[in-house]
C-alpha positions as CSV (number, residue, x, y, z in Angstrom):
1,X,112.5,127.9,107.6
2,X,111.7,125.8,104.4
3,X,114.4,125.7,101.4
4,X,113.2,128.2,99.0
5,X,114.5,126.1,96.3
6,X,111.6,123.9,97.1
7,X,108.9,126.2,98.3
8,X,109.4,127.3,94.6
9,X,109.2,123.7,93.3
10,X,105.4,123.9,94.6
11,X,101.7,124.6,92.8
12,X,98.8,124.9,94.2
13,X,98.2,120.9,93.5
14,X,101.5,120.1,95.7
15,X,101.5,119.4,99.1
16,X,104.4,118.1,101.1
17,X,104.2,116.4,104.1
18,X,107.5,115.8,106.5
19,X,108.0,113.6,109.3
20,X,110.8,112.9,112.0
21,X,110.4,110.4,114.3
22,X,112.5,109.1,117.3
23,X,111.0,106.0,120.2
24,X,113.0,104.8,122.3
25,X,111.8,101.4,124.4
26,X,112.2,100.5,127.6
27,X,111.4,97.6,129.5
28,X,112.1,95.2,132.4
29,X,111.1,91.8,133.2
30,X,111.5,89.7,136.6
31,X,114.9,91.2,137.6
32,X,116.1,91.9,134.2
33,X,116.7,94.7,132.2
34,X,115.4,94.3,128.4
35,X,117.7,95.4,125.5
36,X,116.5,98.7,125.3
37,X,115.6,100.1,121.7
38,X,116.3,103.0,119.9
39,X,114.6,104.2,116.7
40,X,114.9,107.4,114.7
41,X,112.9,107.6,111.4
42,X,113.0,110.0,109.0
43,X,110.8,110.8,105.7
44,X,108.9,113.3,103.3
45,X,105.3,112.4,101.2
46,X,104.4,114.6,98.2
47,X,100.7,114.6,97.0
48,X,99.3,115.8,94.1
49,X,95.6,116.7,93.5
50,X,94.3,116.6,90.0
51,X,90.8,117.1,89.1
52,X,89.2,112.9,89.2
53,X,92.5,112.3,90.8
54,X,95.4,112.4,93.8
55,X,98.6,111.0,93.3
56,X,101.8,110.0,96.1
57,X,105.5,109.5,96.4
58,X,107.4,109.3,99.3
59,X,111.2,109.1,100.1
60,X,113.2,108.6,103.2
61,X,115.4,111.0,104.8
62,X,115.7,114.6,104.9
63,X,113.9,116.9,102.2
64,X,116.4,117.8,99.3
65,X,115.1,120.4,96.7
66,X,116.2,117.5,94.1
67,X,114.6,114.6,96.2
68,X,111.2,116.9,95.8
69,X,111.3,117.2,92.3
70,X,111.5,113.9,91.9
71,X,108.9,113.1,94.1
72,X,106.4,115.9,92.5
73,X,107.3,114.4,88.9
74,X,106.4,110.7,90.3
75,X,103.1,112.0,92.4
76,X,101.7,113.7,89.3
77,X,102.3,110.9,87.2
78,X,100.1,108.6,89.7
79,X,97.5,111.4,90.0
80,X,96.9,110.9,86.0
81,X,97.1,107.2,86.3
82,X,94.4,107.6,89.0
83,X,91.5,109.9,86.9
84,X,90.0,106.6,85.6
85,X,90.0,104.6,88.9
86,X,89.3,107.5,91.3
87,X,86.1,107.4,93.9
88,X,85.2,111.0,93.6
89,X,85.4,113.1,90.6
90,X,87.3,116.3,92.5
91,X,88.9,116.3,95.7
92,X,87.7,119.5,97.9
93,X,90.9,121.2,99.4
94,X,91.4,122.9,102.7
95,X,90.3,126.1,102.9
96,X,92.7,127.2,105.4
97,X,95.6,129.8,104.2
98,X,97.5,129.3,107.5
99,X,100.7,130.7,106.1
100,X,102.5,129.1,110.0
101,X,101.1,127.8,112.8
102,X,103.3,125.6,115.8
103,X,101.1,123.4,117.5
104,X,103.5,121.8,120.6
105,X,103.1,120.2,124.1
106,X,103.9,123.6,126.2
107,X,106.3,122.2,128.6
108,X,108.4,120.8,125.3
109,X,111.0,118.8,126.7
110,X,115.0,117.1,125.9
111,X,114.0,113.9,124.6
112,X,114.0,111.4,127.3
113,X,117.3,110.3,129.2
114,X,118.1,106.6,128.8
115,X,119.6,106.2,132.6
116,X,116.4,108.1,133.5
117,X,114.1,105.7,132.2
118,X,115.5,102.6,133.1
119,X,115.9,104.2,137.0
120,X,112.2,104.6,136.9
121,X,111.1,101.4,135.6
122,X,113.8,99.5,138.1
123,X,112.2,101.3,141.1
124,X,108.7,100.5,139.9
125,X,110.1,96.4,139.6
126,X,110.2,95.6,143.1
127,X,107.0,96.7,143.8
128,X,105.5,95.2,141.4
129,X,106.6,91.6,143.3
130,X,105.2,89.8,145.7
131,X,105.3,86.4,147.7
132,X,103.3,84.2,145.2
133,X,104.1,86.3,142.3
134,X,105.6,84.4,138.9
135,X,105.7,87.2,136.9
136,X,106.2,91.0,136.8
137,X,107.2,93.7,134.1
138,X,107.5,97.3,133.7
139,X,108.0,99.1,130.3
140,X,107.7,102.7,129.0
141,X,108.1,104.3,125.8
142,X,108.5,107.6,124.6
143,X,108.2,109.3,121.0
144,X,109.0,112.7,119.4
145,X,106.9,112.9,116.2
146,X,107.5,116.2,114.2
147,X,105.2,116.7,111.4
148,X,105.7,119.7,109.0
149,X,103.0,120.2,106.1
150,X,103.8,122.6,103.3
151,X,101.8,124.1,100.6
152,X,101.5,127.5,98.6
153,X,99.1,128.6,101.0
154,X,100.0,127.2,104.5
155,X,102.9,125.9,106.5
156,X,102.1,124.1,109.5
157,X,104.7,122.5,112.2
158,X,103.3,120.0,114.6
159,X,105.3,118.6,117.7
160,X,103.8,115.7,119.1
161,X,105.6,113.7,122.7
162,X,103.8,110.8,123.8
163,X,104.4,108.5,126.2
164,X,103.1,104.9,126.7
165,X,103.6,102.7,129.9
166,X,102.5,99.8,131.1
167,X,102.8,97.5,134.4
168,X,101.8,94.3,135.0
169,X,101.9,91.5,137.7
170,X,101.3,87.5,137.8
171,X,100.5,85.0,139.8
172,X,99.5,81.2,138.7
173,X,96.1,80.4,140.0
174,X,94.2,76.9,139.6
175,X,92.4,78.4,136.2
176,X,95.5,79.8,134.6
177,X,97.6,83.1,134.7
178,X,95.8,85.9,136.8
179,X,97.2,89.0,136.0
180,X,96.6,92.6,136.9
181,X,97.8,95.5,134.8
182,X,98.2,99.1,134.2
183,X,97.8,100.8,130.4
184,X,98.2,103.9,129.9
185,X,98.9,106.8,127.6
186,X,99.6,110.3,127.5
187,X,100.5,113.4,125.9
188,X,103.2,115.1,126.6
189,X,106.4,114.1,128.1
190,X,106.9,111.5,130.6
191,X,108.3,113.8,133.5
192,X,104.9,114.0,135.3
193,X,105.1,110.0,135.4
194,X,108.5,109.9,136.9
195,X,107.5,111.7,139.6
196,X,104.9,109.8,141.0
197,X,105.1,107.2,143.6
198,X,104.0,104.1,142.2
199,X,103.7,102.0,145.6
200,X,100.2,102.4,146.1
201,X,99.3,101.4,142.9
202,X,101.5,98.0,142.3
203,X,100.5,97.5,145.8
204,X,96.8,97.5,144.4
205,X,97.6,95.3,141.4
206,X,99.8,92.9,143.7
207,X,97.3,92.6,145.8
208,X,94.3,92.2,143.2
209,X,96.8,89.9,141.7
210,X,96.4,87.7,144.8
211,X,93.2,87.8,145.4
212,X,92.3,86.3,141.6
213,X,94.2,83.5,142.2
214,X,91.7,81.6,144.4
215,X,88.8,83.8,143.2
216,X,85.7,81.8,141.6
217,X,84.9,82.0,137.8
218,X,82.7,84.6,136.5
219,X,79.2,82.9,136.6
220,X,76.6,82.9,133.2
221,X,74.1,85.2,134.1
222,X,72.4,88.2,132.8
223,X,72.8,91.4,135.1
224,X,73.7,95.2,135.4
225,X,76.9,95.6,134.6
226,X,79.3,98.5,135.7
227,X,82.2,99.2,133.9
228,X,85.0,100.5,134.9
229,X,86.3,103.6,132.3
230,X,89.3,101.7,131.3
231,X,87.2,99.1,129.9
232,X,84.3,101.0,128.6
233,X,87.2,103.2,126.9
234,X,87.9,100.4,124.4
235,X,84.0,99.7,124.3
236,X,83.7,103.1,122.8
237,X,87.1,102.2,120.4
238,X,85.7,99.3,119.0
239,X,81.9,99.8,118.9
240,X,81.7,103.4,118.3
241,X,84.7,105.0,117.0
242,X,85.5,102.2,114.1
243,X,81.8,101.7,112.7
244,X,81.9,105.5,112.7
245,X,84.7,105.7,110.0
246,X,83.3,107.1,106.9
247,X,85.9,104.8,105.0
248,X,84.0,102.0,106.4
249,X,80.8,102.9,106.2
250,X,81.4,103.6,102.2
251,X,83.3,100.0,101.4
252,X,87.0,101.2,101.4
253,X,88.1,99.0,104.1
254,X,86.1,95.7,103.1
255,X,88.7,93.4,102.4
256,X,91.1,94.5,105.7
257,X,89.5,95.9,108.9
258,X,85.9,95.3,107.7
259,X,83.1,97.3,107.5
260,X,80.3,98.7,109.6
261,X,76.4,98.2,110.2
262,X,75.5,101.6,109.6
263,X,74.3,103.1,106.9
264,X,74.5,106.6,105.3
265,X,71.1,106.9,105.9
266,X,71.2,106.3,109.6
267,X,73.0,109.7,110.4
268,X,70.5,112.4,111.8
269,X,67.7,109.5,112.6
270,X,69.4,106.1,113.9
271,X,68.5,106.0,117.7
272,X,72.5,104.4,118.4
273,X,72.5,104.6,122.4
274,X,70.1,105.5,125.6
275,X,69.5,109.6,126.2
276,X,72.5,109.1,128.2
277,X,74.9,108.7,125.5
278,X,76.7,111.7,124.4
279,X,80.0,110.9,122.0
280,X,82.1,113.4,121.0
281,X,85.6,113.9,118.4
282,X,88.3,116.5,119.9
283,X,91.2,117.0,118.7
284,X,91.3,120.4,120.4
285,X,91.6,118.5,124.2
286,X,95.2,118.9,124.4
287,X,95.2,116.9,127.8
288,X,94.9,113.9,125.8
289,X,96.8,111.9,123.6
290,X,95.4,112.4,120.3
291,X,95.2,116.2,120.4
292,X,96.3,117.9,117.3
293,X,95.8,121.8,115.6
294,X,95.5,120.4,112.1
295,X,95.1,116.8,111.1
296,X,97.4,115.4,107.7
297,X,95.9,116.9,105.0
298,X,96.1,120.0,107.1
299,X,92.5,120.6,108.0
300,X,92.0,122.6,111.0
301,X,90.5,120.5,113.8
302,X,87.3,121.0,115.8
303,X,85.4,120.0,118.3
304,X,82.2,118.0,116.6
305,X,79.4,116.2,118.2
306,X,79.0,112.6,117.2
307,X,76.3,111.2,119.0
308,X,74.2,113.4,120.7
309,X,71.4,112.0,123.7
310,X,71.8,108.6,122.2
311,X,71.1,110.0,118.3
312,X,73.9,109.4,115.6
313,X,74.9,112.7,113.8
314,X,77.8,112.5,112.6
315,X,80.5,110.3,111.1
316,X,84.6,110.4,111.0
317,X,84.9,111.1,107.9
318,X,87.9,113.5,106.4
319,X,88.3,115.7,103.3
320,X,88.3,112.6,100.6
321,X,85.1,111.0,102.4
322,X,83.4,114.8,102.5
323,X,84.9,114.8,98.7
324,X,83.3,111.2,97.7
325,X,79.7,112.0,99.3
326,X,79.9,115.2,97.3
327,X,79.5,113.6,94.0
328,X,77.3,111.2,95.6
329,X,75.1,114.4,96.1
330,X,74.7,113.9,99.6
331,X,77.4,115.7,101.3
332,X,75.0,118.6,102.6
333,X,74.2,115.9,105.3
334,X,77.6,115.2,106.6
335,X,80.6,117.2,107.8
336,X,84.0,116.8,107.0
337,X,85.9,116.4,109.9
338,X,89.8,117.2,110.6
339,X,90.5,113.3,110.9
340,X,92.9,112.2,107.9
341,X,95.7,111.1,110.0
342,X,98.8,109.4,108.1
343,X,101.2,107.1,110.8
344,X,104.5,107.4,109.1
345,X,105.8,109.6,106.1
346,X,105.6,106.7,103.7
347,X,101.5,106.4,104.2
348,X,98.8,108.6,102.9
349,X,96.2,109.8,105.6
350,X,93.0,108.0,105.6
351,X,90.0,108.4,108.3
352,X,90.8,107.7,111.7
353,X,89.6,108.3,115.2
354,X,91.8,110.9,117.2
355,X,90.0,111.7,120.8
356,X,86.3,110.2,120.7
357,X,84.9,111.3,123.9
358,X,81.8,109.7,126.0
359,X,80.6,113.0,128.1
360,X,79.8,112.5,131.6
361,X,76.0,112.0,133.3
362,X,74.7,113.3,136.1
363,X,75.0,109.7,138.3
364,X,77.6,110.6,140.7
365,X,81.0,108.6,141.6
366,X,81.4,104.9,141.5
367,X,80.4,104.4,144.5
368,X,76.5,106.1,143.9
369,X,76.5,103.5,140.9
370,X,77.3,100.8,143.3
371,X,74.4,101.5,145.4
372,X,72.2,101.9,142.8
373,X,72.3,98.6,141.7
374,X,70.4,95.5,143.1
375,X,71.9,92.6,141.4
376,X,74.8,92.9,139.2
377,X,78.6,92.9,138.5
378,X,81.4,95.3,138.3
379,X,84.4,94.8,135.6
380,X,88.0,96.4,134.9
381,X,90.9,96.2,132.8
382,X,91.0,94.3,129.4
383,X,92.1,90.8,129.1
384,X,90.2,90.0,125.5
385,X,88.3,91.4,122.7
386,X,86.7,90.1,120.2
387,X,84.3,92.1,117.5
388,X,82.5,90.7,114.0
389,X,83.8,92.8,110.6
390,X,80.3,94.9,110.8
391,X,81.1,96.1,114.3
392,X,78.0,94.3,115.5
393,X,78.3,90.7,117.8
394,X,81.0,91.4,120.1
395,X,82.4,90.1,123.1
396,X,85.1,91.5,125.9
397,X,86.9,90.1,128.4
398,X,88.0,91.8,131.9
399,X,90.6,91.0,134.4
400,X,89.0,91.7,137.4
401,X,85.0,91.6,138.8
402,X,83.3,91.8,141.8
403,X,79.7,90.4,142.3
404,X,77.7,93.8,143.4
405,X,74.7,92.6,145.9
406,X,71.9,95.0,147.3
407,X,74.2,98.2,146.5
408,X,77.3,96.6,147.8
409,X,80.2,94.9,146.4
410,X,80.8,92.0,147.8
411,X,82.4,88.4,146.0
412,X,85.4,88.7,143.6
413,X,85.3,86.6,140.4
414,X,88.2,85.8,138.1
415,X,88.1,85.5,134.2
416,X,84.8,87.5,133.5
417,X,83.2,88.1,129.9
418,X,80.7,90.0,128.7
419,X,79.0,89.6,125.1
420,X,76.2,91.8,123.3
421,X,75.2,93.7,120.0
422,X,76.5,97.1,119.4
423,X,73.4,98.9,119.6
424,X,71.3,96.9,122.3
425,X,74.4,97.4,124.2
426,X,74.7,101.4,124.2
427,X,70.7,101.3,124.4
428,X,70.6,99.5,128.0
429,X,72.8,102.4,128.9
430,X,71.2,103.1,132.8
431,X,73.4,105.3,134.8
432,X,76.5,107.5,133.5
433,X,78.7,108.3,136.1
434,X,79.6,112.2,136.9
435,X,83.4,112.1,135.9
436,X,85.5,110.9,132.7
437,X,88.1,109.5,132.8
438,X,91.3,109.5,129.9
439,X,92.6,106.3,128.4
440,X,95.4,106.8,125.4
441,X,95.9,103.6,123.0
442,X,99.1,103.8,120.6
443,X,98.4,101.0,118.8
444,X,95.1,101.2,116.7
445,X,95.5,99.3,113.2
446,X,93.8,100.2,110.2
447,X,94.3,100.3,106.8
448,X,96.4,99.0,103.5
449,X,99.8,98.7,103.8
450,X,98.3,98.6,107.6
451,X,99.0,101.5,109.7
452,X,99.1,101.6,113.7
453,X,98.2,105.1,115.0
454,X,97.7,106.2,118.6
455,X,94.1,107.5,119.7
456,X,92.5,108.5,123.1
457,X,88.9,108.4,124.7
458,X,87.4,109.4,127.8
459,X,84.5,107.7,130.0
460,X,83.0,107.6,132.9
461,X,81.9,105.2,135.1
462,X,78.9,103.3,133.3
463,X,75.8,101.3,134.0
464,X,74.4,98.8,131.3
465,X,70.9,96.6,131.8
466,X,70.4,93.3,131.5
467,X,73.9,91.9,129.9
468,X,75.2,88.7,129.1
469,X,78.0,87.5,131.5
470,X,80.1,84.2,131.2
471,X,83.2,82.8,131.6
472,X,85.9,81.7,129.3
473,X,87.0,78.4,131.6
């Protein structure tokens, strides 16, 4: 239960946002273990909401009825500063009168064991080697986020456990490095993870590992290109989700992450992708990482369709983008979505992607995509990216492709790229493959002071026309 003493410190303009943190950091490399590292971080943000204006303060540590006066004293004083500089003349509220609400990951666990970590990544190591291997790691990390928002009219307590690992293993080929890798994310806590035998798969990557090493180059040519949903997840990221942002879109983030090629006026008529392309923001997913009852402002989240048979519809924009289009008198085309997320208790939230979701097609499993295709080339797992400040020209790099021949996969290439334009990309969008797949990133930057924020997206396997394939070398 809240203090009293500072439940009654509030007004219907105060709202106080807590958050306790703990990571801990694990890692080894070749045969040794990393200094492990432990983090706990503690902290509470007031905002105030003034008619032309919205005002912080944070502090660090626990809440203190006298740390929240201060802060509400501070926060109100910044909210007048802000009338003559704000972008919207009243900030629209949450509706919701939630008075408590517990959103947690159901099997809610101790925080995770040291000597338990470290016994996993160790027994993970030695797979992870093999004869012409020169390098191999294994690292996981864990966090307990605990978010508490309080107002006059709601209290809401959010319990977030994610946990991040990542596998990787080297060998020296006559090109450079080729390495093959494993990224992933989830929600929830690791035990699932520790449980599973990992052979098979650093077998795979050892083995993949190998095989790159004498492995061609990735020819220039223009071809079908399947991807594989761990790379078309951070297509999606980078070429959907951030020219999406409202904040974007409307300037704010210009002079950091950049902006985006579309318009206001593109929602409801742009034609973004093939029919194929369904997009879609879900918090409500709780199988994946970014899964959340409320976002930071403490807007209830729900399920919204972004781009529907290849036609943009809606943007990520939260409350203070709904807020800014409403003076602009054009919010009756948009909808505010539940996406002002904040990463630490010292940031205010700002528009961000939580889980942006490609929905499955109707073109079966990977291997009905293979035979579909006459001449083309399959790619997996991230090696580079690279994408203009409009969210336009972009180009990607993959670890791993294999030359696909008359329905069959056949020659393995090392060092693959492909390159394109945002929308003639999700336009050449052939087959869409029957299952999605989930792929959690913790680190998505954004922002001023920057923020890194975890986010999640699901694909399928995919099928693009006609794209432009090179290599780096």
């Amino acid at each position: 239960m809240t203090d009293p003493r500072i439940i009654s410190l509030l007004t219907p303009e105060v709202t106080l946002r807590h958050v306790h943190k703990k990571t801990l950091s694990l890692s080894v490399s070749l045969e040794d273990i990393d200094p492990p590292s432990m983090e706990e971080d503690e902290g509470f943000m007031v905002e105030v909401s003034l008619p032309k204006g919205v005002g912080y303060s944070s502090f660090p540590g626990k809440l203190t009825p006298e740390k929240v006066k201060l802060a509400i004293h501070e926060a109100t004083q910044n909210a007048q500063f802000m009338k003559e500089h704000s972008v919207f003349k009243k900030r629209i509220l949450s509706s919701s009168k939630t008075h408590h609400s517990v959103s947690s990951h159901k099997d809610f666990k101790k925080f995770l064991d040291l000597d338990e970590g470290i016994l996993f990544l160790k027994g993970i190591q030695k797979d992870l080697k093999g004869p012409q291997t020169e390098f191999y790691r294994s690292a996981l990390v864990y966090e307990d986020i605990q978010t508490h928002i309080i107002s006059q009219s709601k209290e809401i307590l959010q319990t977030h456990q994610l946990s991040h690992f990542y596998l990787e293993t080297m060998t020296k080929g006559a090109h450079g490095p080729c390495s093959r890798s494993l990224d992933r994310s989830i929600f929830g806590y690791p035990e699932s993870i520790l449980k599973v035998s990992w052979k098979d798969i650093c077998k795979e990557l050892v083995s993949e590992s190998h095989q790159l090493k004498d492995a061609e180059v990735c020819p220039n040519d223009t071809l079908d290109l399947l991807l594989a949903p761990d790379q078309l997840t951070l297509q999606i990221h980078e070429s959907i989700g951030h020219p999406l942002e409202m904040d974007r879109i409307l300037g704010d983030e210009w002079n950091y992450a950049g902006t985006s090629f579309v318009s206001l006026e593109d929602f409801g008529s742009l034609q973004y992708g093939s029919p194929l392309l369904n997009v879609t923001f879900d918090p409500t997913d709780q199988h994946q990482l970014a899964s959340y009852q409320f976002d930071d402002l403490g807007y209830e989240a729900k399920k919204e369709v972004l781009i529907g048979q290849g036609k943009l519809f809606c943007g990520l924009g939260g409350l203070d983008s709904y807020s800014r289009l409403q003076d602009e008198k054009k919010s009756d085309r948009f909808k505010a979505l539940a996406n002002a997320r904040a990463s630490s208790w010292n940031r205010a939230p700002i528009d961000r992607m939580a889980n942006i979701n490609m929905e499955p097609g109707t073109d079966g499993s990977f291997d009905d995509l293979v035979s579909k295709i006459e001449k083309g080339i399959f790619m997996k797992s991230n090696r580079s990216w690279s994408i203009d400040d409009h969210r336009d020209n972009f180009q990607f790099g993959c670890e791993w492709a294999q030359k696909i021949e008359n329905g069959k996969l056949t020659q393995i290439y090392q060092r693959p790229n492909y390159r394109g334009r945002t929308l003639d990309f999700w336009r050449s969008l052939k087959y869409a493959g029957s299952h999605s797949i989930d792929q959690g990133y913790k680190n998505c930057g954004k922002g001023e002071p920057n923020q890194v924020m975890f986010v999640s997206h699901k694909a399928p396997y995919a099928v693009f026309e006609n794209i432009k394939v090179f290599s780096n070398v």
